[in-house]
N, C-alpha and C positions, 0 to 999 in steps of 0.2 A: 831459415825460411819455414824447416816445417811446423818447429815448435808456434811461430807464429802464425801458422797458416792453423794448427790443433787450437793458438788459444782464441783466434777468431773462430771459426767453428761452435767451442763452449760459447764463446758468447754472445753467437746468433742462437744456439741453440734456449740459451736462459731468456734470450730476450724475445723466441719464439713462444716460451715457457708461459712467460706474462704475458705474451699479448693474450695466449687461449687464455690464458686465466682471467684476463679482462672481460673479453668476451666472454665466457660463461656469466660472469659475473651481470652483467649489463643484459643477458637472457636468462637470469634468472627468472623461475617461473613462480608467477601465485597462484593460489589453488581457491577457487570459490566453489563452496559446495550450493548445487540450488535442488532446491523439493519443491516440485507443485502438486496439484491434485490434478493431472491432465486425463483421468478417468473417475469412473466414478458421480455421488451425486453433486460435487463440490466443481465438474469440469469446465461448468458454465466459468469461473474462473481460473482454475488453471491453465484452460487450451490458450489464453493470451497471454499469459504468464509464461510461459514454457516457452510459446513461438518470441516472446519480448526477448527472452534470452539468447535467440541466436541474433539478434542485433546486438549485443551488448560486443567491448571494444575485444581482440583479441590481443591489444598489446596498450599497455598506460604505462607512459614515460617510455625507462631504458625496460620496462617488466616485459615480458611476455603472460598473459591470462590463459589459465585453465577453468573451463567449465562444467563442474562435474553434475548433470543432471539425471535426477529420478524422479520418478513418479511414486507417490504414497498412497493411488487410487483414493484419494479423498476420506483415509483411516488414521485418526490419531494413531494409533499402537505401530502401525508401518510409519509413520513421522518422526517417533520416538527412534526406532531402528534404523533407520536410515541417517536420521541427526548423528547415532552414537557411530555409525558406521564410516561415513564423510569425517569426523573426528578421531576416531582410531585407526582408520586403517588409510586414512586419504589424507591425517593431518591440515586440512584445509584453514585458510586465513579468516575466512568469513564466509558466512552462510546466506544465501538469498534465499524466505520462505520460510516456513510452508504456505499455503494458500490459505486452508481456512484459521478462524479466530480460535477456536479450540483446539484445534493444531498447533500453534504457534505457542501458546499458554503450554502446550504439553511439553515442549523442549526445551523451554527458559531454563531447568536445572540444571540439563546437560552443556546447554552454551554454555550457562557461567563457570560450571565446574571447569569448564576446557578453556576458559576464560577466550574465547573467540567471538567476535562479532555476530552477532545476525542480525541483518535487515530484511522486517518481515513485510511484507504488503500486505496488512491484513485492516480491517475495519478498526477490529477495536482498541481504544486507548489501553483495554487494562494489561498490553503486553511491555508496555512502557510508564503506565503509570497506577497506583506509586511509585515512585521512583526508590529500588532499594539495592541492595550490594547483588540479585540477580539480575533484574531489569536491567543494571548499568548498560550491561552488556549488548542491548538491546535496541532498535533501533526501527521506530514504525516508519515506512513510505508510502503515508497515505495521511492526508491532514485529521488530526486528532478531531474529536467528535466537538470539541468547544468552540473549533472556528466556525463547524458548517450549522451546529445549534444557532451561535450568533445570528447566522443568515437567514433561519428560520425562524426567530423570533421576532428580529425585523422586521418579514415578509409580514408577521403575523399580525404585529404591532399596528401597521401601515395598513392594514386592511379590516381593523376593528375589533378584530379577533379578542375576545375575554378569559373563553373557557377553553380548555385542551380536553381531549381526551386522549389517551398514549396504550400504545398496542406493539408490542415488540416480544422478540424471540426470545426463548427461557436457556438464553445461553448468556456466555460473555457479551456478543454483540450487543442487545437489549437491555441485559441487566445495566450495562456501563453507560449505554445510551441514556438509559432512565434517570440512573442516578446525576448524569450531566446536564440534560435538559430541564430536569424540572427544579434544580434551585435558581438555574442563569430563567427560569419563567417568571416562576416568582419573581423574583426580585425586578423584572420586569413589569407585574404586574397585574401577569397570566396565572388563572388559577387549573391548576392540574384537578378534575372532576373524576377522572374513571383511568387505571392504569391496570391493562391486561398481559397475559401473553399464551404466546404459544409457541407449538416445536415447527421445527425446520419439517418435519416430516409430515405434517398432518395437511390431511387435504380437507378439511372444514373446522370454520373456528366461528359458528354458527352462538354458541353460546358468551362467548366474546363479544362477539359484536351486537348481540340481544340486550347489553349491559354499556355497552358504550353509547346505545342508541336510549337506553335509559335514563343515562346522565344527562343528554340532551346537552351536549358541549358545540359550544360555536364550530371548531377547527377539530381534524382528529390528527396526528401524528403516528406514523407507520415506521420504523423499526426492524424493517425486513431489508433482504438483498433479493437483489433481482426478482426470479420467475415468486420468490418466497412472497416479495412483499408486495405482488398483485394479490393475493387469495386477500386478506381482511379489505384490501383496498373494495375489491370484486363484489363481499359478500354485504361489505355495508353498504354500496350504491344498490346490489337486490334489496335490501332490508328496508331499502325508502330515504336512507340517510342525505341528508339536501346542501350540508355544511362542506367546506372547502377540507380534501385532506393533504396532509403536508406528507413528505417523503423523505428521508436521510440520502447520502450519498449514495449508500448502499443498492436503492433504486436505480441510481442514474442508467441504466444500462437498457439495452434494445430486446433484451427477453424481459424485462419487465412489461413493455410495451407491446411485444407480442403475446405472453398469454396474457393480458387482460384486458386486452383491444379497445373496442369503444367504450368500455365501464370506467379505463385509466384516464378518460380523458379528461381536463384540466386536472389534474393530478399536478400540486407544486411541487416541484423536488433543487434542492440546494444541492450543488455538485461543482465538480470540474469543469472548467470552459471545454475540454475537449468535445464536448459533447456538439457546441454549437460554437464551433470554431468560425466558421465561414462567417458570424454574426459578431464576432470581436475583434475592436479596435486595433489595430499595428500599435498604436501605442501603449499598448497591455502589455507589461515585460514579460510572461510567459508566452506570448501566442507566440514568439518565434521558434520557442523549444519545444511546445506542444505539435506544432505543425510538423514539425523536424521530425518527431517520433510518430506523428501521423503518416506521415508521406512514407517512412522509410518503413511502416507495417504493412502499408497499405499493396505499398511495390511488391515488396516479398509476399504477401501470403493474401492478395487477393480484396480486404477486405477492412475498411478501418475497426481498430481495435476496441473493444471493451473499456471499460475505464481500469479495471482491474489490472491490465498489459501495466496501464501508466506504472503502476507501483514497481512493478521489476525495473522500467527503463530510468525510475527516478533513483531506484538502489544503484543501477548502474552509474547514473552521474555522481552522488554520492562518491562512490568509489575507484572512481575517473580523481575526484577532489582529493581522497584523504590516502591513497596510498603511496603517492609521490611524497607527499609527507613523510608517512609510514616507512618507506624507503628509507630513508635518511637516520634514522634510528636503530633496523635493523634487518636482519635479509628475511626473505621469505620463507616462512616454512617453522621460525621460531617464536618462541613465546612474545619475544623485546619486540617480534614486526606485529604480530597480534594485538600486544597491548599499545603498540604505538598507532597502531589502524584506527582502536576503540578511541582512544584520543584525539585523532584528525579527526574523525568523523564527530566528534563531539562539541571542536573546536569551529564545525563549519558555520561559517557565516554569508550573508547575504549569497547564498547558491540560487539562482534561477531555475527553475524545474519544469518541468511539465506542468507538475498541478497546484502549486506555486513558490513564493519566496520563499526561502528554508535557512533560518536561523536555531543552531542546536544551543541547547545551554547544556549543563550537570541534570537541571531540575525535568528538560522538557528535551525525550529524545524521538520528536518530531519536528516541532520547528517550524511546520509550513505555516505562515500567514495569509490573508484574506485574498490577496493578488488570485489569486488561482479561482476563484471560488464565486459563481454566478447561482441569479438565481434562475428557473427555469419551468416553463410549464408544457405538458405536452399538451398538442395540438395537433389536431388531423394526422394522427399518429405518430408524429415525431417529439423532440424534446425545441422547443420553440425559448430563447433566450427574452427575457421578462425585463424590460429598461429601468427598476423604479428610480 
């Protein structure tokens, strides 16, 4: 009896052995590093960025989520440091961030070296395009600049518009912007007359716009984010300027509309339905996800979000989709789950998003199509949804 009584014992004990060992297994943890710029001159977007992230899931699938958040006060060089830091000493699966466009461009060598994911919310295409053995890695949450050009040539088209004049930042954002819009014009038809820029920091672009008003262009196109791309808006309505200007996504947001008050008004700007949710259809296949992330920002912290939030919470569904996948290939924390994550995510097709359909190919590591994507003009200080 007792030998039989020792060898039942052993093998509740082995079979006690596996079950922990299940169970750890099944709460395996992933590790997402995320970087915003939640201070600083960049915090107009990272303060939604940052709060997006405490909505994001704590647990996908059998996984348990960790979210390891920093702040890079809106400083490439703390971007870079904190990127290498989240990678060497936190091992993480994938990275959400940084915030801004020159942020994101500064740690593309470090992801690919770690060969880890990162899904950046940032403006501009050139963190993903061209597409090359660093980029792979890389992963924009925010529709590439050639869907919302599309929308703006449209507008432009439809309203008579002949000549552009183009005014953007002397960063990534503008430079890519430039080179995007003005072949897809062309070739529309639109002749690009006057192509300026200026820095993120400068409080008057007076000379700028002394030369676009020169050109004497039907339409002007603006190239700024937020509070940035009210100043040329601002100083060519003082300058006398009578022509319609067009706005990037980058505008869509509500400190555009407050610093440049009554001067922004009919201002066209191409963006995300969030903006003018209340005014679109149920049968739009994003309003049920955008409202989703509207409502659940709004509950928590008081106040609907920025458009900028959208990009972290659309990284989050992304990685709701690809790490169940990822799973299946290999456990967390290892190189085979990393590369297998870079692969789901590459592999996603028809995802429904926030700011819209998201199909990834090898070549395009964005993916959002037109679905998301209104056009919009402010009115009596708001952003007013435009039916063409």
């Amino acid at each position: 009896m007792r030998r039989n009584s020792r060898k039942s014992n052993t093998v509740l004990l082995a079979l006690s052995g596996l079950a922990l060992a299940a169970s750890l297994s099944t709460q395996a943890q992933v590790k997402i590093g995320v970087i915003t710029s939640a201070t600083g001159p960049t915090a107009f977007v990272g303060i939604p960025q940052k709060n997006t992230t405490a909505l994001l899931p704590a647990k996908i699938g059998d996984l348990t989520v960790e979210y390891l958040s920093y702040d890079d006060a809106s400083d490439s060089t703390q971007s870079v440091q904190l990127t290498k830091k989240l990678l060497s000493e936190f091992s993480i699966d994938a990275m959400i961030g940084p915030s801004g466009s020159p942020n994101a461009m500064g740690v593309l060598q470090f992801i690919a070296e770690a060969k880890t994911p990162m899904l950046a919310p940032v403006g501009t295409g050139a963190v993903v395009l061209p597409m090359d053995d660093q980029k792979r890695w890389a992963f924009k949450t925010h529709p590439n600049d050639d869907v919302i050009s599309d929308g703006l040539i449209a507008a432009m088209t439809k309203r008579g518009v002949r000549t552009v004049g183009f005014i953007g930042y002397n960063d990534p954002y503008g430079e890519v912007w430039y080179k995007t819009f003005a072949p897809m014009a062309e070739k529309a038809g639109l002749k690009i007359v006057a192509n300026e820029r200026y820095s993120r920091q400068d409080t008057s672009v007076t000379g700028q716009v002394l030369k676009l008003i020169a050109a004497n262009p039907d339409a002007v196109l603006v190239a700024g984010v937020a509070a940035g791309a009210a100043l040329p808006h601002s100083q060519l309505v003082d300058a006398g300027y009578k022509g319609t200007i067009y706005h990037t996504h980058g505008s869509a947001t509500g400190a555009f509309i407050q610093i440049g008050g009554r001067k922004v008004e009919g201002a066209m700007v191409v963006g995300p339905l969030l903006l003018v949710i209340d005014e679109i259809p149920d049968s739009v296949p994003t309003k049920k996800v955008a409202l989703d992330y509207l409502t659940r920002y709004e509950k928590q912290f008081g106040a609907r979000p920025p458009i900028f939030g959208a990009g972290v919470w659309d990284a989050g569904m992304l990685l709701q989709h690809a790490i169940p996948a990822a799973a299946k290939k290999g456990k967390p924390g290892t190189p085979e789950f990393r590369a297998a994550l870079r692969d789901a995510l590459e592999a996603t097709h028809d995802l429904v998003t926030a700011q819209g359909v998201v199909n990834m190919t090898p070549k395009d590591h964005s993916g959002y199509d037109q679905r998301g994507r209104v056009l919009m003009v402010v009115k009596n200080g708001r952003f007013t949804l435009v039916r063409d």
